[in-house]
C-alpha positions in Angstrom: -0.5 -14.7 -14.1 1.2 -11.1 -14.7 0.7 -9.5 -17.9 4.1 -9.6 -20.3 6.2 -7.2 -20.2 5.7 -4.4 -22.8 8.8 -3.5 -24.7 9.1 0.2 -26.0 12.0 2.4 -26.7 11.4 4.0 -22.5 11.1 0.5 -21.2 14.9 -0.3 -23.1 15.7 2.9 -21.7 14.7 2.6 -17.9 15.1 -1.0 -17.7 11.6 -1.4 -17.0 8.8 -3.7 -17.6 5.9 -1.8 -18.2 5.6 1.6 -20.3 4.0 3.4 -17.0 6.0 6.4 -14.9 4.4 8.1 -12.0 5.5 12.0 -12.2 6.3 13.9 -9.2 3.4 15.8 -7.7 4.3 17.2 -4.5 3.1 15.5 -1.0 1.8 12.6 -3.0 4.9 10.8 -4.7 6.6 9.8 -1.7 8.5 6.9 -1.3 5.9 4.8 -0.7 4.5 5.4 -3.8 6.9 5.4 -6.1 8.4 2.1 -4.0 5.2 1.0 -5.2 4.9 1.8 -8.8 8.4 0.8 -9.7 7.7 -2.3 -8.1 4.6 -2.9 -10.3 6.7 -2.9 -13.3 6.8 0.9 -13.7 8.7 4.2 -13.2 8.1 6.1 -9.7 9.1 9.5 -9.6 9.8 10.9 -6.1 8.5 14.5 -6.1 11.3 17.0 -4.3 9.6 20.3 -4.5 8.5 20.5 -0.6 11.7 18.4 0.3 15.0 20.1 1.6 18.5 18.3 0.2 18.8 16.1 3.4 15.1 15.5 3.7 15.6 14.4 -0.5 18.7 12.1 0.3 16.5 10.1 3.0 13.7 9.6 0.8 16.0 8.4 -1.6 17.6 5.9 0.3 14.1 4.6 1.6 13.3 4.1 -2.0 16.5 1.9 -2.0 15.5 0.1 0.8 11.6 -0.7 -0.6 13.0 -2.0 -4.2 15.9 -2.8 -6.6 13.9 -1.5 -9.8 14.3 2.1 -11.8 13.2 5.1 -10.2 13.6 9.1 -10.7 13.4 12.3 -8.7 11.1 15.3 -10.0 12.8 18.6 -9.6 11.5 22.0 -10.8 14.9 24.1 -11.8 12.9 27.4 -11.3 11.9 26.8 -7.8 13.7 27.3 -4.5 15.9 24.5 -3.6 16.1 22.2 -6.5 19.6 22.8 -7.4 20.2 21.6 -4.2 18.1 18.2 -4.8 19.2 17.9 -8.1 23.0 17.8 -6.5 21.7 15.2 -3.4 20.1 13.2 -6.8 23.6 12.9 -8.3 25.9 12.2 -5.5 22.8 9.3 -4.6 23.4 7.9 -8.3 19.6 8.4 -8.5 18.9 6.4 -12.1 16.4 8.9 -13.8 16.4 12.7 -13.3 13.2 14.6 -14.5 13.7 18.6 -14.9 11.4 21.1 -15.5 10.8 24.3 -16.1 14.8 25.4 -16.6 18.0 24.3 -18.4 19.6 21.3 -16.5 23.1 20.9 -19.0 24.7 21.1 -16.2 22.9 18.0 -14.8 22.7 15.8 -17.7 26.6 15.9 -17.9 27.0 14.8 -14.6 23.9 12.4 -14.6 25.3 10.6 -18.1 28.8 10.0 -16.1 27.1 7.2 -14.5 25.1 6.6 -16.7 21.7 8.0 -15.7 19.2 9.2 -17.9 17.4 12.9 -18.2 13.8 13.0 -18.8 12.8 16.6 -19.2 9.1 17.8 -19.2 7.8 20.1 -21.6 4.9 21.6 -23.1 6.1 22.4 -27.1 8.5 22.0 -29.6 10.9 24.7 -29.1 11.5 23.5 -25.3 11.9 20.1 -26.6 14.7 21.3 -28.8 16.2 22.9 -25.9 15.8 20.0 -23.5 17.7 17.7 -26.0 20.0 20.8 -26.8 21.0 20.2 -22.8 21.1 16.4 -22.9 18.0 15.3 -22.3 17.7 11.2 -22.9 13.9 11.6 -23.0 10.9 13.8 -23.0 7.8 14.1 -21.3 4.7 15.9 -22.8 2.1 17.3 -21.0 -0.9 17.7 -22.4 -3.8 20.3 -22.0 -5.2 17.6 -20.6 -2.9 16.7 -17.6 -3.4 17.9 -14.0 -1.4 20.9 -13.0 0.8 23.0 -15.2 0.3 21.2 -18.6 0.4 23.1 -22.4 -1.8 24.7 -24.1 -2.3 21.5 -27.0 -4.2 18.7 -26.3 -1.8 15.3 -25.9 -3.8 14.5 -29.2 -1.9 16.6 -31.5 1.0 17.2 -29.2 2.3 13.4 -29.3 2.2 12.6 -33.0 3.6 16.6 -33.8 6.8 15.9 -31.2 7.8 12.5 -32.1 7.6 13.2 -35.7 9.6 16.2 -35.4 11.7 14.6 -32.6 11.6 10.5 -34.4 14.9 9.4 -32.3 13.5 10.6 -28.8 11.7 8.5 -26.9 8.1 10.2 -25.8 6.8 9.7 -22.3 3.0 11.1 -22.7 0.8 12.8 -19.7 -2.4 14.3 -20.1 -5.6 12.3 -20.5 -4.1 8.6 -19.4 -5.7 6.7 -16.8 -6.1 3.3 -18.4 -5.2 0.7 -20.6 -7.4 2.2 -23.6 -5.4 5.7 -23.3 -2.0 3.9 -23.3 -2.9 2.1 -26.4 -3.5 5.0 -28.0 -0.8 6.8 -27.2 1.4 4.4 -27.8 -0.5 4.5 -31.8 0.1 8.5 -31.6 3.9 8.0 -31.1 4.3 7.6 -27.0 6.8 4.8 -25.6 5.0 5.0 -22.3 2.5 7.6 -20.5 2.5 9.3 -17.0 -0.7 8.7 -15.1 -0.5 11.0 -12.4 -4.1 11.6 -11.3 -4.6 7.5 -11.6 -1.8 6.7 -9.5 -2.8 9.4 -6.7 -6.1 7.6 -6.5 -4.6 4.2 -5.5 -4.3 3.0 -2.3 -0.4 3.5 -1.5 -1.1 6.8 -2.5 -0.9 9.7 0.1 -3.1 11.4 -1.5 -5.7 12.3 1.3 -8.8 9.9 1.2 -11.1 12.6 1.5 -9.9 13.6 -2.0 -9.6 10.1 -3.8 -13.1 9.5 -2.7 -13.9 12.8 -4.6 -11.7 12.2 -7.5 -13.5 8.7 -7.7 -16.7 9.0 -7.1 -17.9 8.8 -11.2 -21.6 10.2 -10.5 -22.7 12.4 -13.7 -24.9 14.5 -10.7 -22.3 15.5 -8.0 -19.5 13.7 -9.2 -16.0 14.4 -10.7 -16.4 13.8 -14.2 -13.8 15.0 -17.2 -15.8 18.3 -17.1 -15.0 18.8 -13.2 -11.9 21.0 -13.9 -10.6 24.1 -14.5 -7.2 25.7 -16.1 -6.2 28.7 -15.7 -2.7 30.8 -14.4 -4.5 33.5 -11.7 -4.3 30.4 -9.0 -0.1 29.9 -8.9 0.8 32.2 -11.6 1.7 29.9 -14.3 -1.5 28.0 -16.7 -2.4 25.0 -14.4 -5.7 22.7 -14.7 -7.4 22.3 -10.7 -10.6 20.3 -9.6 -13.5 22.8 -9.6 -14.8 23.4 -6.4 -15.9 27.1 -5.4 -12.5 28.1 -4.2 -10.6 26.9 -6.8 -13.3 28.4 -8.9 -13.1 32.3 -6.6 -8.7 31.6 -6.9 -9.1 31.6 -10.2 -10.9 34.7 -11.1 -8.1 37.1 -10.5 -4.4 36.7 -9.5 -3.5 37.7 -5.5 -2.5 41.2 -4.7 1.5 41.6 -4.6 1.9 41.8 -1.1 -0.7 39.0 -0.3 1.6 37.0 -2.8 4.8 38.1 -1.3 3.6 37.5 2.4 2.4 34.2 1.8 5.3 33.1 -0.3 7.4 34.2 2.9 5.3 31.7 4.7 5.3 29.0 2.5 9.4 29.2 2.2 9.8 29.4 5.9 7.5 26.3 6.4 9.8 24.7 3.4 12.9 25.2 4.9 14.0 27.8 2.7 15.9 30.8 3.6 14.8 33.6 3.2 18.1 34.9 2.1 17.6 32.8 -1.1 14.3 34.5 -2.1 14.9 37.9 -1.8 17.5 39.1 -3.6 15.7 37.7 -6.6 13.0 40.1 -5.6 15.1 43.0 -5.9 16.8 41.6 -9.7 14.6 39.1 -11.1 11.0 40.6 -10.2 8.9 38.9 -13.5 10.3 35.6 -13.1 10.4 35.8 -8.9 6.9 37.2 -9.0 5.5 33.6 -10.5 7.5 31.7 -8.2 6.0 34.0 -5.1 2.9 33.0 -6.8 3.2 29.7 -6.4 4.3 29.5 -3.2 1.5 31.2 -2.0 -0.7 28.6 -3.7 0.8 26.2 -1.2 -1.4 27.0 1.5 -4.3 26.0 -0.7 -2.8 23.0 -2.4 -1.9 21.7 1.2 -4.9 21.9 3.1 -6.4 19.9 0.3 -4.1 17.2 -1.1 -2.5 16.9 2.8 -5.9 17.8 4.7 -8.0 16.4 2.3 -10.2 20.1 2.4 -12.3 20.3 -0.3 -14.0 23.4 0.4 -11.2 25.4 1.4 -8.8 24.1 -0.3 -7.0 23.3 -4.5 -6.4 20.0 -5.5 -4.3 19.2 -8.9 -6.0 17.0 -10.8 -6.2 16.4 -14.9 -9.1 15.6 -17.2 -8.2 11.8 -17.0 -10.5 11.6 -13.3 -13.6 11.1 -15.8 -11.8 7.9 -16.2 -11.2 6.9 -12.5 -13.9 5.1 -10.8 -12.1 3.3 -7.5 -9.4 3.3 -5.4 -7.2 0.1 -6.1 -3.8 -1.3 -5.3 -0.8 0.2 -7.3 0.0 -3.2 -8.7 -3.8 -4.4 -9.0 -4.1 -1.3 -11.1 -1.1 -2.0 -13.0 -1.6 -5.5 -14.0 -5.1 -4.1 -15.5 -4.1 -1.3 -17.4 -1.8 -3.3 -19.6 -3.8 -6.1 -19.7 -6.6 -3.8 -21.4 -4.0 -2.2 -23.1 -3.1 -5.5 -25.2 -6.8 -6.3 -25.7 -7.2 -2.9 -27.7 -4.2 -3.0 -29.4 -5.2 -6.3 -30.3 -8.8 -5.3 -31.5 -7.1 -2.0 -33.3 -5.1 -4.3 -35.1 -7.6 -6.4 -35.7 -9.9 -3.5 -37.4 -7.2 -2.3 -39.8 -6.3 -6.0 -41.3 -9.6 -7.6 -41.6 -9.9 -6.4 -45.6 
């Protein structure tokens, strides 16, 4: 029998039946995975940053084709290209649109014409205000915790500071959450439903290469990947992100690139992208702060790729949050789903239990 359906203010929202949203992490929510979460009962968020427009619209309609339920698309406003998807997104209908890292006014208003929702990641209080300045439906918070490019304060005290602050907006919570324990209690803290990115990368739809999900898995206090197994830091891609330590990701980190290695390989990593060169340049010449992180990050790509794609851990950087100290298998999206709220209700139960027993 399927656990109930949890109703929240982002289940109301979405339409969906659990309070569960994979986030978009690049070569690992593709369709097939968020076909799969959103057919669990959750929120699958298709990740657009290595996609071109057309390359976005198929994935889109293969989405369509794998399930009727909610999903979103991911797209970073800073980065090359994600105008571009954000347009393909609209003109698709797409039913959930989560920006980052940029002002997306502009897409709310045409988003909310028919009648899709904004969910807008951010890190603190004064980008929340400015995400529901723009039109933003809902927020996402990322956590010190969370894999990649999260805040610097711990989903702990982030969750209960925003929604208090924030009461009407429904919270979305990533960093830290990888079972039904964690949504429990972020769900007490002031959540409506967390993002479990590094949980649902280690799951068998996943594309995740096995290699790494094996690593990420394997729960071994001596050689394993425990909560302690990561590092955070901004001299990998040029803006504060948390990596699995491994020596590389441990040498990447101790200084940033030299400006023309940057520039060089973030020549490469647009070229292998699809994007013209045409569209990076001139930012060079007029923007050089804010086009220096992005070359930054590009020229992480080569690293993130050979070991999320290649699934090569000594040469390579993998994303990952403090939550893999909670991961210890490799199971079916919906298998995983069904047990997380399943364990959610038990603790809830048991919470409830602890503060009315007088």
């Amino acid at each position: 029998m399927a656990a109930p359906a949890i109703r929240t203010r982002i289940t109301s929202l979405f339409g969906c039946k659990y309070p569960l949203v994979l986030p978009g992490m690049s070569w690992i929510s593709d369709p097939t995975l968020v076909s799969a979460v959103s057919n669990a009962g959750g929120v699958g968020i298709l990740a657009t940053g290595p996609l071109s427009a057309e390359e976005t619209r198929t994935a889109i309609r293969t989405i369509r084709s794998n399930t009727d339920k909610p999903f979103g698309i991911g797209t970073t406003l800073l980065m090359p290209g994600a105008e571009e998807n954000a347009k393909v997104a609209i003109e698709e209908q797409v039913p959930i649109i989560n920006i980052s890292l940029g002002k997306g006014d502009w897409i709310a208003e045409r988003v909310h014409e028919y009648d899709g929702k904004i969910l807008a990641t951010v890190t603190n209080a004064k980008h929340a205000q400015s995400a529901i300045d723009s039109g933003a439906d809902a927020l996402m918070l990322t956590g010190h915790e969370a894999a990649a490019h999260g805040g610097d304060v711990t989903s702990l005290v982030l969750i209960p500071c925003i929604s208090k602050r924030f009461p009407d907006v429904p919270i979305v919570a990533a960093g830290g959450f990888a079972d039904g324990r964690t949504l429990s209690a972020a769900i007490a803290l002031g959540a409506d439903a967390v993002a479990m990115g590094s949980r649902f990368a280690t799951t068998k739809e996943s594309s995740l290469a096995h290699q790494m999900k094996e690593i990420i898995a394997n729960p071994d206090i001596n050689g394993g990947s425990t909560e302690s197994d990561t590092l955070y830091g901004k001299n990998f891609d040029g803006i504060p992100a948390r990596v699995l330590k491994s020596d590389e990701s441990s040498r990447l980190n101790k200084k940033p690139a030299p400006l023309p290695l940057v520039i060089y390989r973030a020549f490469s990593a647009a070229q292998k992208m699809n994007i013209p060169l045409y569209k990076v340049i001139p930012g060079l010449m007029t923007q050089f702060d804010k086009i220096y992180m992005i070359a930054q990050f590009g020229a992480a790509t080569e690293s993130l790729m050979k070991a999320t794609v290649d699934g090569n851990y000594d040469e390579g950087v993998q994303f990952i949050g403090q939550s893999q100290g909670l991961i210890g298998d490799i199971p079916a999206v919906d298998e995983l789903v069904q047990r997380i709220i399943l364990e959610a209700i038990e603790t809830s139960s048991q919470t409830f239990e602890t503060f009315s027993d007088r």
